[in-house]
N, C-alpha and C positions, 0 to 999 in steps of 0.2 A: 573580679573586675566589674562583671554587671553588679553586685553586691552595693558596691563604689559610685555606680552610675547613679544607682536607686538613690544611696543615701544625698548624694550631691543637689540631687531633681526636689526629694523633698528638702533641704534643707533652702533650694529656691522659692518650693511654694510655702516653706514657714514666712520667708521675709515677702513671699508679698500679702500672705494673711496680715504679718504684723504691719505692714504698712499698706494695707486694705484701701484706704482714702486717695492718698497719693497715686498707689496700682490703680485705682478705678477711674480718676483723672487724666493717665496716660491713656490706659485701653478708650474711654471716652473718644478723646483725640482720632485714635483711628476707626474707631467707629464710625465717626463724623464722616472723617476720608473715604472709606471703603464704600459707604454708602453715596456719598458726592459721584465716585468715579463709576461702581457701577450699576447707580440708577441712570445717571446720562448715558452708559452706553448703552443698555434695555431701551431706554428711550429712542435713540437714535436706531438701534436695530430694529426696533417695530416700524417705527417711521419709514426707514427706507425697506424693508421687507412690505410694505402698506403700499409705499409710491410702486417699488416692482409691480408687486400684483394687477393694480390698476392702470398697468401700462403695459405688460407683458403682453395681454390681449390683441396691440396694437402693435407687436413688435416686429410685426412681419409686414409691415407695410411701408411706401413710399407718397409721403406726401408732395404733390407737383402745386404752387403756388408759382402766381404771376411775378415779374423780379421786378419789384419799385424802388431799387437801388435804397434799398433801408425804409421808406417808408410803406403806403399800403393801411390794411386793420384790417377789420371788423369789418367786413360790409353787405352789400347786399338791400334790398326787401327797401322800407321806408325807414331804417336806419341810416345809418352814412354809407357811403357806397366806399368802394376802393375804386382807385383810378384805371386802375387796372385787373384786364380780364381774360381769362383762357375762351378761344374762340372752339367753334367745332372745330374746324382745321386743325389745329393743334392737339386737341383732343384726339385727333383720328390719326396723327404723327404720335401723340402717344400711345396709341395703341398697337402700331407699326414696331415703335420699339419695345412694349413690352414681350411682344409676344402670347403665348397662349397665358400670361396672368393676365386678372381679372383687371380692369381700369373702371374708376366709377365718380365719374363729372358730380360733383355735388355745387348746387347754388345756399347760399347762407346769409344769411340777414338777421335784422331785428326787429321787430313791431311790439305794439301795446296788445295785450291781451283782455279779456275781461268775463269773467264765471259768473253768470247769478248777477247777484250783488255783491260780491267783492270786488276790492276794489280794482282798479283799472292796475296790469304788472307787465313791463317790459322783455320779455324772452329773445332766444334763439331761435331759429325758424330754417329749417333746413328742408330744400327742395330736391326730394332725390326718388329715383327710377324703383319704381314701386319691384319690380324683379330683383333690385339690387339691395333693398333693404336688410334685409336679411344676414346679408353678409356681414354688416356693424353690429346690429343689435337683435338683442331676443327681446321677445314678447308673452310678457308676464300673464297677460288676461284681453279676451278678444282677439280679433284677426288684425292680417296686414292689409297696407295699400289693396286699394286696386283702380287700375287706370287714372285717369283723370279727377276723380269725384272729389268734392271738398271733402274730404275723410282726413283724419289726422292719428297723429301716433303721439303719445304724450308720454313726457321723461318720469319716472319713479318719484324722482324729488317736486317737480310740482304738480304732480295727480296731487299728491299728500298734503302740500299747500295747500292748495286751492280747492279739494274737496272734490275732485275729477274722477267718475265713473266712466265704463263704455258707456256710448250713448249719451253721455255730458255734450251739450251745443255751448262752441267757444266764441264769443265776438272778436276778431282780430282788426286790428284797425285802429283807426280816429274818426268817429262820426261826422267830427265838426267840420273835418273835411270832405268827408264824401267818402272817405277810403275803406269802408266799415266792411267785413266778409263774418262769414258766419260758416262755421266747419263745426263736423259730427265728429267725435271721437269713436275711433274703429278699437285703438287697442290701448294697452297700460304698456309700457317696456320694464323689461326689469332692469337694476340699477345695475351701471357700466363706470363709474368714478370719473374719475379723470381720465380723457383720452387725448390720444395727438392727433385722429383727426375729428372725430367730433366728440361733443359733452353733449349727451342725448339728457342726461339724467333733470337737466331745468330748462329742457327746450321742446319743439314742437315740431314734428316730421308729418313733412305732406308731398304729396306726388310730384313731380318736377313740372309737369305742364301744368297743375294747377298753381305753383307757385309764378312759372311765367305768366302764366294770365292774370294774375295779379299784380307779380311786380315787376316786370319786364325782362328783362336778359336773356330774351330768346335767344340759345345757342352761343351764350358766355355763361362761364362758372369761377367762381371764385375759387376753387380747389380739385385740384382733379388726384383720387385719390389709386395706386397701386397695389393690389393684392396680390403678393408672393407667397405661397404655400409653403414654400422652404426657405428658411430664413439664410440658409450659406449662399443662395441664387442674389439674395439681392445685391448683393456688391456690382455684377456682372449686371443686373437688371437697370441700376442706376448710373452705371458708365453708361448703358446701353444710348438711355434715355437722353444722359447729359450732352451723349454726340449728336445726336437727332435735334434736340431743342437747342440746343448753347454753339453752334455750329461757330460761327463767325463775332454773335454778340451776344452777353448773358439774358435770353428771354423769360426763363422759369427760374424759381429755387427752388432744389431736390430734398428735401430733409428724410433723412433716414431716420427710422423711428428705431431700429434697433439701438441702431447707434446714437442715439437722443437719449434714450433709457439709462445705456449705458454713461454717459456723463452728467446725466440726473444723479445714477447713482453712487458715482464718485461724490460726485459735489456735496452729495447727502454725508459720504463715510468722510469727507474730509471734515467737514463742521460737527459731526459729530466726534471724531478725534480731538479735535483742539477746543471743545466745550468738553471734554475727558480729561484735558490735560488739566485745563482750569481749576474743575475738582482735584486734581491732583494737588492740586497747592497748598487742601488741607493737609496731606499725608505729611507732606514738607514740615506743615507746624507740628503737627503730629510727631515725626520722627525726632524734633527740638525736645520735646515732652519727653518723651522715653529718654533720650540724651541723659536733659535732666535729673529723671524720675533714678537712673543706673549711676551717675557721679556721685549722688545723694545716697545710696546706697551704699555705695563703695566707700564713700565718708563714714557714715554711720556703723561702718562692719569692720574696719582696720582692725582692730581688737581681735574680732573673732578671726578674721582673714590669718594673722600673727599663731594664732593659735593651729589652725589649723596646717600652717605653712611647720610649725614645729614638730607637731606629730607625723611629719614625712607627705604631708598632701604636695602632691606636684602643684607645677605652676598652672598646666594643661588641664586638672582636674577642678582650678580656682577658676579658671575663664568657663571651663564647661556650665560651670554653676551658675557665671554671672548671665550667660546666653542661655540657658535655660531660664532663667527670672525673666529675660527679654523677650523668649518666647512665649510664655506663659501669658504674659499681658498682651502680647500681641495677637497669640492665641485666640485668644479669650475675645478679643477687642473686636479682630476680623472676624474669628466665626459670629457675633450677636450683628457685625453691620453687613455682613452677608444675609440672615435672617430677615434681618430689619431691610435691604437692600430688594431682595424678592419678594416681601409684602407689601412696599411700599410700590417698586416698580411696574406690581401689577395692579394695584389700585389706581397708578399715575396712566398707564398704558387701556385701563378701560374708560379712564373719563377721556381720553384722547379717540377712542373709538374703534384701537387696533389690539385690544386683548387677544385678540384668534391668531394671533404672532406670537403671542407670549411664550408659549412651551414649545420655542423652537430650539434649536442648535444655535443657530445663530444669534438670539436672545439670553439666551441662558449662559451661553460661557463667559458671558463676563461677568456673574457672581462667584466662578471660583476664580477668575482671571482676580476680581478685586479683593478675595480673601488672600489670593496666595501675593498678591502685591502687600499687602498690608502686615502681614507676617514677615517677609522679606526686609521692608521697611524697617520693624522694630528689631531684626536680627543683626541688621547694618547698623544701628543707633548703638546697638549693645554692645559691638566689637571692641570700639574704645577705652569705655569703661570695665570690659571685663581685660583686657589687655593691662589698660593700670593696675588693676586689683593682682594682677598675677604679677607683674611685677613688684611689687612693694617689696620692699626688705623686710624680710620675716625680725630682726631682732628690732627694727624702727617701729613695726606696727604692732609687736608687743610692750611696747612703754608707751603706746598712744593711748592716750584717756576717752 
């Protein structure tokens, strides 16, 4: 019986040598697919294994914003202001409910900056309690705050811009109006990506009472920020909070940053699913091809099929052969766009900037996930036509020309 299997498998791989152009046009097809479906989900796995990262940091925290019933922004400094603002009171009610976690009043704005001679560049500008620094960000080169002094902390991303050493003097301001300050830089941060309470990496951190003495909001903050050390506390932490502030009328919005992460990260795996399926739609044409590429076959072989059916071949042993031919090209097709699928993915994943994901678990399975779909594919296309071929009437497909 193995004897039987052997000869059946090569008598598969003679017909696809003999029709080598055809075979190579199907497998083609799913090459295309295989690589569609899993370079977009490499992609999308790096992507959101990238956003985690860069958020994770932040997962333990509750962000307190003022409630402007939907609107609000950006404010702060000599940029646009938000209408509204966390007073100390409130600050000292959050702290009531937090309990022994960390609470940390941050003021935020925006002004024009200006290095040297370059040109005059718009940043973020965060005023916060030189003790409390620390707790958002590291520092790459030089020290932190201290007290009051125009001393500053500058983000990774525009030290590198702008050509920013310690000890770099920054003009902050507008001359033209009078608003002009001039700050020393104490330290470099290292880079922190994207975060949900601050984005230190294009902005400029300075003492809290140095930024009031410049821009006013003595004893209002635009965000008062939550540190839970245990990320299970915070559910409990942020009821805590919401019965203290939201008593009778919504005064704060609470954003859980856990749970922020977490619907980033769906939202991430949902688009990356259904830009997966898309590619799928090669496979689709793909499995048309193989369809094809096996009817054509079956046509071409009646002769031989007849012969074979006479010298006592089962019907069983005519379909093995036709799905073996099916596998072969399919084989063949998915293992090269699997290949092609991890060189290409990883070429695609370092101009995006998240290669250090690449040889994960969760990146990587979808190069056998897309070969072993792609072989499946051409094993379903082949069921049909090897089904007809077993079927034929062994004395009809021996008078066939």
């Amino acid at each position: 019986m193995k004897q039987k299997k052997n000869i059946f498998f090569q008598l598969a791989m003679r017909n696809v040598r003999l029709n080598l152009t055809r075979s190579l046009l199907a497998a083609l097809g799913i090459i295309i697919g295989v690589v569609a479906i899993t370079t977009m989900g490499i992609l999308g796995a790096n992507i959101q294994l990238a956003v985690s990262s860069n958020l994770s940091s932040n997962a333990n925290s509750l962000i307190i914003t003022p409630d402007t019933g939907g609107g609000g922004g950006f404010g702060g400094g000599m940029g646009a202001k938000t209408t509204a603002l966390l007073s100390d009171n409130q600050v000292r009610e959050i702290e009531l409910a937090a309990g022994h976690n960390t609470v940390v009043p941050i003021h935020s704005g925006s002004d024009l900056i200006q290095v040297g001679t370059n040109d005059k560049k718009r940043v973020a500008i965060y005023g916060l309690d030189p003790d409390k620094v620390q707790d958002f960000v590291e520092i790459a080169d030089g020290s932190s705050l201290r007290g009051a002094s125009a001393g500053a902390l500058v983000g990774s991303t525009l030290a590198a811009d702008q050509n920013i050493a310690v000890g770099t003097r920054i003009k902050v301001g507008d001359e033209t109006t009078g608003t002009s300050e001039v700050v020393r830089v104490a330290g470099i941060l290292k880079p922190k990506g994207f975060g949900l309470d601050l984005m230190p990496d294009n902005a400029l951190i300075v003492p809290d009472r140095y930024y009031t003495s410049v821009y006013g909001d003595q004893g209002e903050y635009q965000q008062v920020d939550v540190l839970v050390p245990s990320i299970a506390d915070i559910p409990a932490v942020k009821d805590a909070i919401d019965k203290k502030m939201n008593k009778k009328v919504k005064v704060v919005q609470i954003t859980d940053s856990g749970a922020l992460l977490q619907t980033i990260n769906s939202t991430i795996g949902q688009i990356t699913l259904f830009i997966t399926l898309l590619g799928g739609i090669s496979l689709l044409v793909a499995s048309v091809s193989i369809f094809n590429v096996m009817m054509m076959s079956v046509k071409d072989r009646i002769n031989e099929i007849g012969i074979l059916r006479s010298i006592g071949t089962t019907r069983g042993e005519i379909r093995k052969m036709f799905i073996y031919e099916a596998f072969i090209i399919g084989g063949v097709g998915a293992g090269i766009g699997g290949l092609v699928s991890f060189i290409g993915g990883f070429i695609l994943v370092g101009l995006l900037g998240t290669s250090k994901y690449f040889f994960t678990f969760q990146s990587l399975i979808y190069v056998p996930y897309g070969v072993a779909i792609g072989i499946v594919i051409c094993l379903l296309s082949g069921l049909y036509p090897a089904a007809k071929a077993a079927n034929l009437n062994p004395i009809e497909a021996l008078r066939s020309e």
